[in-house]
C-alpha positions as CSV (number, residue, x, y, z in Angstrom):
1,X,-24.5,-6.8,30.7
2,X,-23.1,-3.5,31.7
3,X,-24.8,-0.8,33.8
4,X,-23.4,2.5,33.3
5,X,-25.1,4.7,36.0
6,X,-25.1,8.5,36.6
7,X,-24.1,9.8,40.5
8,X,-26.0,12.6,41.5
9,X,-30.1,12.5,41.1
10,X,-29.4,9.0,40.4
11,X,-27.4,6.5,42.0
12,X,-28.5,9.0,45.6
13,X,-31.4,11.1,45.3
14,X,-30.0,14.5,45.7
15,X,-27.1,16.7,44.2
16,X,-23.9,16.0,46.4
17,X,-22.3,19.3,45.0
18,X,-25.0,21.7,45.9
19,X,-25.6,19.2,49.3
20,X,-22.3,20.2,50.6
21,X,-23.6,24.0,50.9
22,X,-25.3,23.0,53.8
23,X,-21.9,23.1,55.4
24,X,-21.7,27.1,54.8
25,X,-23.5,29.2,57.5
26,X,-27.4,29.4,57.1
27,X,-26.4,27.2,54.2
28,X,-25.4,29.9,52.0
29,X,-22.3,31.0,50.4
30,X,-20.6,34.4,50.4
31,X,-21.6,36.3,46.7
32,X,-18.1,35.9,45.1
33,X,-18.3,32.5,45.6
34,X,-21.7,32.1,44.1
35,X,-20.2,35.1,41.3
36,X,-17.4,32.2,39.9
37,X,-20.2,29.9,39.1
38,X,-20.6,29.3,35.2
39,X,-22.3,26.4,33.2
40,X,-18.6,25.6,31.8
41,X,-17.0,25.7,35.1
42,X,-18.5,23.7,37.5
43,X,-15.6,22.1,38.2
44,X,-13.6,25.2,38.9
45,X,-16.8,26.6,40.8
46,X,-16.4,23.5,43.4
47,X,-12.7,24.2,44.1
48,X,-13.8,27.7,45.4
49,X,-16.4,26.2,47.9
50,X,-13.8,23.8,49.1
51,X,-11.3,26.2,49.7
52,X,-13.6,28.7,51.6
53,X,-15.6,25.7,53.7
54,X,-11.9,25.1,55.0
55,X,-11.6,28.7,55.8
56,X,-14.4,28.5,58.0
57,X,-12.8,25.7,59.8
58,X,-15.1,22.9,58.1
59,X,-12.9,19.6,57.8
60,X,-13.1,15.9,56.6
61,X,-15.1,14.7,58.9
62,X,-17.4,17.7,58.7
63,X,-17.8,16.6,55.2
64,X,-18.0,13.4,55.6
65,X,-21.3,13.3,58.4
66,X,-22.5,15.8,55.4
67,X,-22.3,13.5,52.7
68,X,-23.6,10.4,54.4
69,X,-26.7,12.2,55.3
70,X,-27.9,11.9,51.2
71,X,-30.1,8.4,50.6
72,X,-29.7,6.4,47.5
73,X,-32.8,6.9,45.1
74,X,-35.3,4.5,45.8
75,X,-34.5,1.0,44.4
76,X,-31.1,1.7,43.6
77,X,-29.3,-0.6,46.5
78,X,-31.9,-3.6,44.9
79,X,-30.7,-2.9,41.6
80,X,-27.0,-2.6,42.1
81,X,-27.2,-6.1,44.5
82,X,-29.3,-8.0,41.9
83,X,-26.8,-7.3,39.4
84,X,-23.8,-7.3,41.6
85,X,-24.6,-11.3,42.5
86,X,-25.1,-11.8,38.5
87,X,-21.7,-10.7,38.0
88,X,-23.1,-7.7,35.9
89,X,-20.7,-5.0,35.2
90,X,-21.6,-1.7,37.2
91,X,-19.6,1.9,36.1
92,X,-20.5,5.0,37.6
93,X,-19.7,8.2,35.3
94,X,-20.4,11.5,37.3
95,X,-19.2,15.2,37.4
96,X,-18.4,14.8,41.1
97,X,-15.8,14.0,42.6
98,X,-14.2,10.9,44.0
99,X,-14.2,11.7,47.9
100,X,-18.0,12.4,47.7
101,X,-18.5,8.7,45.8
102,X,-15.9,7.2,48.1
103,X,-17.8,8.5,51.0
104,X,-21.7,7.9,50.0
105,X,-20.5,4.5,48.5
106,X,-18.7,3.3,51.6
107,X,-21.4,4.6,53.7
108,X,-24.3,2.6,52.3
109,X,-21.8,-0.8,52.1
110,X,-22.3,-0.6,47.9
111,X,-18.7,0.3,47.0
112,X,-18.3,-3.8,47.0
113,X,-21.1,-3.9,43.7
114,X,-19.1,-1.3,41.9
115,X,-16.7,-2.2,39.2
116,X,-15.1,1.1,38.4
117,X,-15.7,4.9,39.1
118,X,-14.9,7.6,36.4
119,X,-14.9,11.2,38.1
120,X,-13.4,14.4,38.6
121,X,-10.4,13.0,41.4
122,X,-10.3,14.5,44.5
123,X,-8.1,14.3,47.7
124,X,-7.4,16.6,51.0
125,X,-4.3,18.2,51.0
126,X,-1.2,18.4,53.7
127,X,-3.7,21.1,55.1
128,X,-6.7,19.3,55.1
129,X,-8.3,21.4,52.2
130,X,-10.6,19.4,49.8
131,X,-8.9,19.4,46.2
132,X,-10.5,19.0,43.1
133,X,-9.3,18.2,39.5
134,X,-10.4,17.9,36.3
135,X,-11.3,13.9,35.0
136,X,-9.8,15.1,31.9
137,X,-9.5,18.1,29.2
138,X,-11.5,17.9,26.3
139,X,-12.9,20.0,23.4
140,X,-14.2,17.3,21.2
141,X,-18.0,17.7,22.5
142,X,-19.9,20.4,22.6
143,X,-22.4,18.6,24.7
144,X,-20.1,17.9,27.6
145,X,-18.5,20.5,30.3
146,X,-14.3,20.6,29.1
147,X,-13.7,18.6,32.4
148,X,-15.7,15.4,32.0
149,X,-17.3,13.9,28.2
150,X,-19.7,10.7,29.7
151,X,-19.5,9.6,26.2
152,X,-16.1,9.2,25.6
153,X,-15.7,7.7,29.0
154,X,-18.8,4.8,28.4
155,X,-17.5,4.1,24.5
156,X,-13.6,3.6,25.7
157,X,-14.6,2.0,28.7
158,X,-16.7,-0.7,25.9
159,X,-14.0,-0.5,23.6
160,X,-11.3,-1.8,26.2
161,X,-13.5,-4.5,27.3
162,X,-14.7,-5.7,24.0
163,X,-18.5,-4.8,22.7
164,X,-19.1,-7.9,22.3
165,X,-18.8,-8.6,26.2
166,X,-22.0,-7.0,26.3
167,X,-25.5,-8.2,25.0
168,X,-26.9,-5.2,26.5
169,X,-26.1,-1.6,28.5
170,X,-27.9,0.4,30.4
171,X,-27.2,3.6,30.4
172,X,-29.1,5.2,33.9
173,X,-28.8,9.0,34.3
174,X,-31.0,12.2,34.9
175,X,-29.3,15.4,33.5
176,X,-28.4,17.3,30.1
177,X,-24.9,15.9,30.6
178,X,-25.9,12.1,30.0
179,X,-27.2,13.0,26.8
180,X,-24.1,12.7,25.4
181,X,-23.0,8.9,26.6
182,X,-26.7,8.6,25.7
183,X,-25.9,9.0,21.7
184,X,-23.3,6.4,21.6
185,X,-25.8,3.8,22.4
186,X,-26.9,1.0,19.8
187,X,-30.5,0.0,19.5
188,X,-30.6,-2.7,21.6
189,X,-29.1,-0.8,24.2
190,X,-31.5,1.1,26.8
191,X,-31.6,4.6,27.8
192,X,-32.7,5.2,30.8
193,X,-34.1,9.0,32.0
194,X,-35.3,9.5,34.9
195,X,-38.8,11.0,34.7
196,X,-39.1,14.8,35.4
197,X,-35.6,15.4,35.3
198,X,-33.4,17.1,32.6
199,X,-32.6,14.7,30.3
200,X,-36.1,13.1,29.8
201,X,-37.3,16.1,29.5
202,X,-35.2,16.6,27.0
203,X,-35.5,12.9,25.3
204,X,-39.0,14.2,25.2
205,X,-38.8,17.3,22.8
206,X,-37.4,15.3,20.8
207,X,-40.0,12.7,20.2
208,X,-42.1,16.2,19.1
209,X,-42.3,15.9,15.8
210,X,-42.8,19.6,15.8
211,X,-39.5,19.9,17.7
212,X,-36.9,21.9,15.7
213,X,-34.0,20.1,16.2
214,X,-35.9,16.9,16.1
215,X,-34.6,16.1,12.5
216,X,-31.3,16.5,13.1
217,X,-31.3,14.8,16.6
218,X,-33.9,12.2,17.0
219,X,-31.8,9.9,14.4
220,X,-28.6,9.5,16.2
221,X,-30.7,8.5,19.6
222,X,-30.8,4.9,18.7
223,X,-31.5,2.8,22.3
224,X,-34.7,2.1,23.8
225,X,-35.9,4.6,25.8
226,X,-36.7,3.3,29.9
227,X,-38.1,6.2,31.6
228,X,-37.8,5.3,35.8
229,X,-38.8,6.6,39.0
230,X,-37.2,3.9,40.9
231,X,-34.4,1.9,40.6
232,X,-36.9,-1.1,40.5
233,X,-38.1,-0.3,37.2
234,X,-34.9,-0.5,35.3
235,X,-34.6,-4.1,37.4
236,X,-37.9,-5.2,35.9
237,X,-36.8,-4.6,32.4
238,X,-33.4,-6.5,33.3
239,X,-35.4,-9.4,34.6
240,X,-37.2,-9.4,31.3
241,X,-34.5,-9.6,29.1
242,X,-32.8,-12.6,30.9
């Protein structure tokens, strides 16, 4: 079995990106940092906050204390250990960046039940400046940022492996971005949205038969749909299937 699991809103129960804020004063940044934001450049949006955060004297440990301040959703450290001492695979795909995971995962003693991270890389420089890079280029999906495609990431991570390694994958995530890795999934794969957020909101249009796109969309969503509040209800349905 492979769990494939979505960072922010997900594995931890806030945004790590928008949590680091709280390290500007009164928690908000100057406008033209806020002016470089853009749905297409997150990525590039990030490396501006780092940059002026160390301008204003914030450092790694400053960071740090920040970032192990966010919990893990609720049921998420049962899930991961249940399927940690079945030897289940675990991969976490997220637009964040590799020194916030590192961090969090380290933190709250999971980093052990992980099997591999795929993220935007990140490292503090000679300076002490966080630095952030892109996971990779692509133009290939219009459903993805050009910095990071989940889908690619979950079907070469299968491919590598062998499919047949797998009876089944879950495929845990909360926004627009894990609709993509979403698509690739075969139906007795599981999908798993968590309620209220993005992307099950957006699994539910298209269930609307009177949703436009629904004919052109609904078709090439072929795994079982989990909705979840807590990480124990994806652990139910594993126990089920066992």
């Amino acid at each position: 079995m492979l769990l494939a699991i979505d960072f922010d809103h997900t594995l931890i129960d806030e945004n790590s990106d928008l949590w680091v804020k709280r390290l500007a004063p009164d928690g908000k940044l100057p406008d033209h940092i806020e002016a470089m934001y853009s749905s297409t450049g997150w990525t590039d949006y990030m490396g501006s906050i780092f940059k002026y955060l160390y301008d204003i004297g914030i450092r790694e440990d400053d960071i740090r204390k920040c970032m192990e301040e966010i919990p893990l959703t609720e049921g998420m450290a049962d899930l991961l250990k249940y399927c940690k001492d079945r030897s289940y695979e675990i991969i976490i795909i997220s637009d964040s960046n590799s020194v916030f995971i590192d961090m969090i995962l380290d933190h709250t003693q999971i980093q052990n039940m992980v099997t591999k991270v795929f993220t935007n890389p990140a490292y503090f420089d000679d300076t002490g400046c966080l630095r952030i890079e892109y996971y990779h280029r692509q133009d290939w999906c219009d459903l993805s940022t050009i910095n990071l495609c989940k889908g690619n990431i979950l079907q070469s991570y299968i491919e590598k492996h062998g499919q047949e390694r797998f009876d089944y994958i879950f495929y845990i995530g909360d926004g627009t971005n894990d609709f993509c890795p979403a698509l690739t999934l075969k139906e007795t794969d599981y999908v798993c949205p968590r309620i209220n957020f993005r992307l099950w909101k957006k699994i539910q249009k298209l269930k609307n038969p009177e949703y436009k796109e629904s004919k052109e969309e609904l078709p090439k969503l072929q795994a079982q749909i989990l909705n979840w509040s807590s990480g124990l209800d994806i652990l139910e349905q594993i126990k089920q299937l066992e």
